[in-house]
N, C-alpha and C positions, 0 to 999 in steps of 0.2 A: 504494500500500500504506500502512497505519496505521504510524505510526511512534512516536508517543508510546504515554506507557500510559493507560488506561482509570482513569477513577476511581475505581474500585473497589480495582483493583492499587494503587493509589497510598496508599492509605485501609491494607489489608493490609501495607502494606511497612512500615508499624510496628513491626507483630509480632512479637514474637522468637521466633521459630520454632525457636531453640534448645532454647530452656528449653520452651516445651512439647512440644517431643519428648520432655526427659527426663521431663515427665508422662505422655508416652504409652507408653516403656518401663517407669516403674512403676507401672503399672495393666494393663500387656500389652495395650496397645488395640488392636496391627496387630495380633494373632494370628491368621494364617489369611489374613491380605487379601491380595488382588492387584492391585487397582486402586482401590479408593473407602476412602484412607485416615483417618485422625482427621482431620488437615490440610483434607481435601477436604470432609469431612461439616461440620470448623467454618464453612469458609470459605461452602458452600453453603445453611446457615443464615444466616450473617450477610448474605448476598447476598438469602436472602429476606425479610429483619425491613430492612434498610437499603431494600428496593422495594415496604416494603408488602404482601405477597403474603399470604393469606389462609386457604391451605390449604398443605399439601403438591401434591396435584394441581396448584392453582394456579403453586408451585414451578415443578415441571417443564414445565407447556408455557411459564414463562416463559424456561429454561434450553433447550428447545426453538427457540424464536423466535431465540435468540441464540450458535444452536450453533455458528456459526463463529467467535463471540470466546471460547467457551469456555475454551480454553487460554490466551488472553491475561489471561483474566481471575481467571489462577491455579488453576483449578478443573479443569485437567488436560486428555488427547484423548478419554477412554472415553465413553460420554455416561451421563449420567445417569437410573436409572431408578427409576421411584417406591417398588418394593418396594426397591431398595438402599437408598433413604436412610429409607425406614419401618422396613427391618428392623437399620441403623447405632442409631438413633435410640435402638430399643428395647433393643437388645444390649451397647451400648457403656458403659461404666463410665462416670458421669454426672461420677467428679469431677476426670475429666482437664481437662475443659472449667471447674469448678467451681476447682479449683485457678489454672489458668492465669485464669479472669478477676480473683481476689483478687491474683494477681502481677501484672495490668496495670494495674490500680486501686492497688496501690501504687506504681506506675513514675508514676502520672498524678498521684498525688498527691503525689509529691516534686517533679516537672518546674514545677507548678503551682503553687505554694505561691506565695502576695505575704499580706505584711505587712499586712490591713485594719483590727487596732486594735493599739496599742500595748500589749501585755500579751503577754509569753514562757507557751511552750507553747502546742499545738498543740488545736484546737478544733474542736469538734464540736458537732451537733446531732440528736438524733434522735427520728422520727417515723413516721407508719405512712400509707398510702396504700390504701383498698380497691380489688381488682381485682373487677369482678362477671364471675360464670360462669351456664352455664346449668343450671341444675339436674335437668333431664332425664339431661345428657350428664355431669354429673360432682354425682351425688346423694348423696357422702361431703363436698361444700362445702355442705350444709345452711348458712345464715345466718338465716334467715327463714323464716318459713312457704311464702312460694312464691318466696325469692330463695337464690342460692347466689354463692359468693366465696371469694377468699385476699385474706392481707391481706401487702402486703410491708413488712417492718420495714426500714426504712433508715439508718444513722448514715454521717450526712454533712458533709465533708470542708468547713465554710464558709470555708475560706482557698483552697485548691484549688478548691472549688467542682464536688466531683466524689465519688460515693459511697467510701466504705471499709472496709464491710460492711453485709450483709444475710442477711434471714432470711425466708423465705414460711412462715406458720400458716395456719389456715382463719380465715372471718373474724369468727365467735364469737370469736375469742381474745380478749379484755383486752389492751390495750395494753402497759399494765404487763408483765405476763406475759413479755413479748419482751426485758425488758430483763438477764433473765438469763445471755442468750445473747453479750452484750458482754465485749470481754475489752478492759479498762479500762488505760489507761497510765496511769501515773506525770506528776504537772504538767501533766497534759489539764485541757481545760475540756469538761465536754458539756455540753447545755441540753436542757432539755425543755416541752412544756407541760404543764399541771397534771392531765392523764390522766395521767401519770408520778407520783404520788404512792407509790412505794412506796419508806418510809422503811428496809425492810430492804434494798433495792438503791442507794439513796441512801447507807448508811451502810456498805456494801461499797465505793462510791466514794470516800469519806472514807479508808476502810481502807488503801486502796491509793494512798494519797496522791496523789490525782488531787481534783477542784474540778467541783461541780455549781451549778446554774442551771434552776431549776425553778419555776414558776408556783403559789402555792398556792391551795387551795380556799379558799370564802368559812368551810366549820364548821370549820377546822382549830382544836384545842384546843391553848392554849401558855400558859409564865406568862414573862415580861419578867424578863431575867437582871438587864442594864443598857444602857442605851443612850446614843445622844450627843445632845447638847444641840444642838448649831450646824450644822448640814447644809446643802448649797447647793441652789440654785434647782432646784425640780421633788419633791426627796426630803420625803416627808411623814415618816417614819420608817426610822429605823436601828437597829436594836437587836439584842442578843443574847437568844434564847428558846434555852427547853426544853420540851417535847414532855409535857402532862400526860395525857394519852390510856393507857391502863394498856397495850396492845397497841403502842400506837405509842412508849413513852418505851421499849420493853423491846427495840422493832425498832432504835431510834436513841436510846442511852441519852443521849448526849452533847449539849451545846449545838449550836447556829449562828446562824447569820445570818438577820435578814427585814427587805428592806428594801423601803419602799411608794412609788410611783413615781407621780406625776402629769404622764399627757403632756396636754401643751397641744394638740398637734394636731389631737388624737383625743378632746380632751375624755375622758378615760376613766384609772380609777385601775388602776394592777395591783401586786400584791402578789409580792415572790419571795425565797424560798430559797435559801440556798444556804452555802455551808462557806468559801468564798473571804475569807478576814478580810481580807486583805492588799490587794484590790481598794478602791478607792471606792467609793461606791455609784451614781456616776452613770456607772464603768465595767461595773457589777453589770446596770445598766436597757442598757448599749449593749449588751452581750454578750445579750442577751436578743433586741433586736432584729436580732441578724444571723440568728434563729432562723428569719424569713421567706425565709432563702437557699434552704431544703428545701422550703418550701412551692409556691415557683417554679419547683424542680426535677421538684416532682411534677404542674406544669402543663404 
């Protein structure tokens, strides 16, 4: 007889299965069940996205194949049948499951946390990933003339190294667009790349005494407040501007920071933004490059 547990169980026994109960008491997810509960329907999903599985049919003769570890493998004795979990799927209040991943995403990103640069507060990066769809099967992700998508917004956790929020658009949306939908701390740092240019959510960050890091475009209009004279190896400028753009001085009436970065590596100049006065600037250029954490994430 099997004695140990299955990897799967082992992967599940993370979960705090407490706390998403008290999601699924308030959203009334059992109501009515008898056998194929929230519990069953999460675990049965995640059993299919961790083996790859490509349909729902596909699902169930895999759950099939493997009906006598079924209950070993937490997913209960009843067996499962494809209209239950087509009809859990479509009936079930989406944000029991929606709730409880944002609490396990922050259980992951306290557990996880290490120190990669030396600057207090906590740091972020966010960016967008296109998912492509088929546009036959789902003809309201228009992208293209004959291509269809969502686009998932990600701000992610680069000390952690693990997301801590998200937002799916279609994938028309502007980048930008998404970034309304962050709810910004206090003494955070987020970064962006310079598709992030919207100086009225830039200066909502400011607001909320939080610290951005943004990449700027090559037409950006500005006039030179004052800057420093003596800068170390790599920093071509440091300076304080202001925003002479008649729409954009009125989005971000205030000064900041731009400071122009020369990597040697990469052979290549970049320019960045940002409100951080109290940083270096060649903490300003490292805090930019830990932006490539998301990018790997989304490989």
């Amino acid at each position: 007889m099997f004695q140990d547990k299955y990897v799967f169980s082992q992967l599940t026994a993370f979960l705090n299965r407490t706390q998403f109960n008290n999601y699924v008491r308030k959203y009334d997810g059992n109501r009515y069940v008898k056998h194929f509960t929230c519990w069953n329907q999460m675990l049965a999903m995640m059993f299919g996205q961790l083996s790859n599985r490509e349909s729902l049919r596909d699902l169930i003769v895999a759950f099939e194949a493997h009906r006598a570890k079924q209950y070993h493998l937490g997913l209960g004795r009843e067996p499962i049948a494809k209209t239950t979990l087509a009809t859990a799927n479509q009936n079930r209040d989406y944000r029991i499951f929606e709730d409880f991943a944002f609490y396990m995403m922050k259980e992951a990103c306290e557990k996880r946390t290490t120190n990669i640069l030396d600057i207090s507060g906590k740091k972020y990066a966010f960016d967008s990933t296109t998912i492509p769809l088929c546009l036959a099967t789902f003809p309201w992700a228009k992208f293209r003339s004959k291509k269809g998508g969502v686009k998932a917004h990600v701000l992610y956790d680069i000390e952690a190294q693990v997301p801590a929020f998200y937002t799916v658009t279609t994938a028309s949306k502007h980048d930008s667009t998404a970034m309304s939908s962050i709810h910004y701390e206090p003494n955070a740092y987020y970064i962006f790349d310079r598709a992030y240019d919207s100086f009225k959510e830039l200066y909502r960050i400011h607001l909320t005494d939080s610290f951005f890091v943004v990449r700027a475009k090559t037409n950006l209009k500005y006039k030179t407040v004052k800057w420093k004279r003596r800068m170390p190896k790599n920093i071509m400028t440091d300076a304080e501007v202001k925003l002479t753009g008649y729409l954009s001085e009125k989005k971000y009436p205030e000064s900041f920071r731009l400071v122009r970065y020369y990597d040697e590596e990469d052979d290549r100049e970049f320019t960045f933004l940002t409100n951080a006065k109290q940083l270096s600037a060649l903490d300003v250029a490292n805090l930019y490059k830990k932006r490539w954490l998301i990018e790997l994430f989304f490989k």
